[in-house]
C-alpha positions in Angstrom: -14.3 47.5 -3.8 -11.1 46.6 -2.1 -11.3 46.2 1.5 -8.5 47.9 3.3 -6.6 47.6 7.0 -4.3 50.0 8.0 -2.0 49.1 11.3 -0.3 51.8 12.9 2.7 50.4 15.0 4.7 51.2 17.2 7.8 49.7 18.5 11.2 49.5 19.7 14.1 47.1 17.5 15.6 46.3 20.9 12.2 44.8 22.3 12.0 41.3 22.2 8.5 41.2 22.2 7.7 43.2 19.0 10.0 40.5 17.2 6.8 38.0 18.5 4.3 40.0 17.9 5.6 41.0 14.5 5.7 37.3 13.8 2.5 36.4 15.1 0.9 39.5 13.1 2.9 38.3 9.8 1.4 34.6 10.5 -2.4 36.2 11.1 -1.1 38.5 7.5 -1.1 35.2 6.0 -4.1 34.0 6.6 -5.8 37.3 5.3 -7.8 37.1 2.0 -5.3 38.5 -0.5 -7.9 41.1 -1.8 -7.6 43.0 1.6 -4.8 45.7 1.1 -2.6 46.1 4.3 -1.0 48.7 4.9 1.3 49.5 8.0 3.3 52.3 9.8 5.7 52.5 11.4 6.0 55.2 14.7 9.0 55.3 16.8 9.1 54.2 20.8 12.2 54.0 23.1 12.5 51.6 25.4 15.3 53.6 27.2 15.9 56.7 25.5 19.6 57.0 28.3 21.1 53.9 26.4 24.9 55.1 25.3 26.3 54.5 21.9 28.4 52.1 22.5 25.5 50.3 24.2 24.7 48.4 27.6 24.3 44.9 29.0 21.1 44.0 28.6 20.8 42.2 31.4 22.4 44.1 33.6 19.8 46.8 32.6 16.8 44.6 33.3 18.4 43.8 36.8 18.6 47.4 38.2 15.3 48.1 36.8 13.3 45.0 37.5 15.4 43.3 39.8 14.0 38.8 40.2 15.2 36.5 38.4 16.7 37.8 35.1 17.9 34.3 33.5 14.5 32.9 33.8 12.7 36.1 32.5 14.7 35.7 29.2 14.5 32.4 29.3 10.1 32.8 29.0 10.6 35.7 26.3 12.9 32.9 24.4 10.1 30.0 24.8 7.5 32.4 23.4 9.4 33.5 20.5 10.2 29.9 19.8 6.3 28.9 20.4 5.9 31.9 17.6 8.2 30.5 15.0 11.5 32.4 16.1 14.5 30.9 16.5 15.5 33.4 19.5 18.7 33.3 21.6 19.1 36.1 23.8 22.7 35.2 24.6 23.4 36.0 20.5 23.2 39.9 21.2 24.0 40.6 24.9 23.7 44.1 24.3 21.4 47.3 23.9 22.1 49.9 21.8 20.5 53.6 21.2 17.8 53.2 18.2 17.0 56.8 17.3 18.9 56.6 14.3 17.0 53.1 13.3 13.7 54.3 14.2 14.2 57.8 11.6 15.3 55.5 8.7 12.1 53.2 9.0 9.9 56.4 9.7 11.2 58.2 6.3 12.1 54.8 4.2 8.4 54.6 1.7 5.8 53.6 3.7 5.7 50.1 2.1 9.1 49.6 2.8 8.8 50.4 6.4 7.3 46.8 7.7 9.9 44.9 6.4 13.1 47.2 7.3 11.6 47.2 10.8 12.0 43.7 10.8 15.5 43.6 8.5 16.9 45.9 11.6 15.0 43.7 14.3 16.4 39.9 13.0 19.9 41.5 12.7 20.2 42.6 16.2 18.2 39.4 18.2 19.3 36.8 15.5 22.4 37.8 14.0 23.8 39.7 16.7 24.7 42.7 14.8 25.0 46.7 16.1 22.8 47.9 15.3 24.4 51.3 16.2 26.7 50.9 13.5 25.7 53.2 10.1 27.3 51.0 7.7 25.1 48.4 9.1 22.1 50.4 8.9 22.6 51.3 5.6 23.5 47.8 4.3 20.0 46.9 4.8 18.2 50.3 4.4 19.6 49.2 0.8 17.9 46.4 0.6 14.5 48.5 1.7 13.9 51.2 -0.4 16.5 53.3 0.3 20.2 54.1 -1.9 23.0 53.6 0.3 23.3 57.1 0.0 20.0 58.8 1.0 20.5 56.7 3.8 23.4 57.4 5.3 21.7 61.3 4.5 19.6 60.5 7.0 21.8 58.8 9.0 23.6 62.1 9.7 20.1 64.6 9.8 20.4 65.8 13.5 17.2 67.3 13.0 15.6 64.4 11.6 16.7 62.5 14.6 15.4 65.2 16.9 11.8 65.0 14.9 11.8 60.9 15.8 13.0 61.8 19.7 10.2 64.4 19.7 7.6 61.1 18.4 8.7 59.1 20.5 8.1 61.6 23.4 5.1 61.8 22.1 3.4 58.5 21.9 4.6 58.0 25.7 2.4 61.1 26.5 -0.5 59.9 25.0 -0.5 56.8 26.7 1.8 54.2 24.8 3.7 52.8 27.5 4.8 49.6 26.5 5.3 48.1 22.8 4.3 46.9 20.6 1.3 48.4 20.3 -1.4 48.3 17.3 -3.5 50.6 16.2 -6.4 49.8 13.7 -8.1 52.3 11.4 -7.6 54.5 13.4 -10.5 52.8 15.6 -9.3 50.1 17.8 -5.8 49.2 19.5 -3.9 46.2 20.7 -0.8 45.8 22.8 1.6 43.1 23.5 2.5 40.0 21.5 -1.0 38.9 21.1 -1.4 35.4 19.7 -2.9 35.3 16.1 -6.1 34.5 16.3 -6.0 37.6 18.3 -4.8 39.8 15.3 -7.4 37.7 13.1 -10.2 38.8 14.9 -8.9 42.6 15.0 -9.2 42.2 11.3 -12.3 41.0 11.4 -13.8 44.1 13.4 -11.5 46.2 11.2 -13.2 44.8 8.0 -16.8 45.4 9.1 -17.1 41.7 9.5 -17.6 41.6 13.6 -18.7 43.9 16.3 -15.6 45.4 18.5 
C-alpha cells in the first residue's frame, strides 16, 4: 500500500521566511522515497492584512513595527536563504503589497497545482521583483498552474471569494497560527518556521509510522 503524507500550509508570499522553508521542505521532498505520495495545501495567512494596493516599504514597515537594526535583520533573512539554496536579495523587491487576491488563486487553483503556484507567486515577488498586486501578473502564472487565463482572472475579480480567503485567514490567527510558515502533518503534528531539513525529514518519519513523535 502506498504510504501517504499530507502537509497542510500555511503562509504569506510576502514572507521571506516561507521562501526558506519552502526550499528546505522541497530539499527534505527530495530525499523522500518516491513511493510516498505527498500531498500539500495550501491555507491563506496575512502578514499585515492594512497593506494598500499600491503597496508599502518594506522596510519602513519593519522599522515602525520592530524598530533595531533593520539592514542587519535583512541582511540574516538573506544569509539564511542563501545557506538554503536561494539566491535572495531583499533590495530586488523593496516593496509589500496586499496578497488576498494571490492567496484565493492558490486556495481554488487544483490542489496539486497549489505548491507550485505558491512558489511561482513567491520567486516572482523576492527574486524577480515583480507586483505581485498586479492581475495580469497573477494570471500570467496562474496559467502556467492549472488555471486558463480566464478562470483566473474570474477569480481575480470574485469579491466574495476574496472575502472567503480574508475570513481564513482570520481564522487560522484565532486558532493560534501566529507566525508562518507553519506545517501541519496528517492532521497530527505541526511545525513552524524555516526548520532545517533534516527537521522536515524526521516530521516524515513520525508521519509515516516510522518514529515516535
Amino acid at each position: 500500500m502506498t504510504k501517504s503524507i499530507h502537509i497542510d500550509l500555511f503562509t504569506d508570499v510576502v514572507c521571506p521566511w516561507c521562501l526558506i522553508g519552502t526550499a528546505r521542505l522541497d530539499e527534505a521532498l527530495s530525499a523522500l522515497d518516491p513511493e510516498v505520495d505527498v500531498q500539500i495545501t495550501h491555507h491563506p495567512f496575512l502578514l499585515d492584512p492594512s497593506t494598500p494596493k499600491e503597496g508599502v516599504n518594506t522596510k519602513e514597515r519593519l522599522k515602525a513595527k520592530y524598530g533595531g537594526d533593520v539592514d542587519a535583520m535583512q541582511a540574516r533573512v538573506e544569509q539564511v536563504a542563501r545557506d538554503a539554496g536561494v539566491p535572495l536579495d531583499i533590495s530586488v523587491q523593496p516593496l509589500s503589497y496586499p496578497t488576498i487576491e494571490v492567496h484565493t488563486l492558490i486556495r481554488l487553483a487544483p490542489i496539486e497545482h497549489q505548491y507550485g503556484l505558491a512558489k511561482a507567486y513567491a520567486a516572482a515577488y523576492f527574486l524577480e521583483g515583480r507586483n505581485i498586486a498586479d492581475w495580469e501578473l497573477l494570471a500570467d502564472i496562474a496559467q502556467e498552474h492549472g488555471y486558463t487565463r480566464e478562470a483566473a482572472l474570474v477569480v481575480l475579480t470574485d469579491e466574495s471569494e476574496h472575502d472567503t480567503t480574508r475570513a481564513m485567514a482570520l481564522s487560522a490567527s484565532q486558532q493560534g497560527i501566529n507566525g508562518v510558515p507553519f506545517f501541519i502533518f496528517n492532521n497530527r503534528f505541526a511545525i513552524s518556521g524555516g526548520q532545517p531539513a533534516e527537521i522536515f525529514a524526521r516530521a516524515f518519519r513520525v508521519a509515516l509510522g516510522e518514529e515516535e513523535l
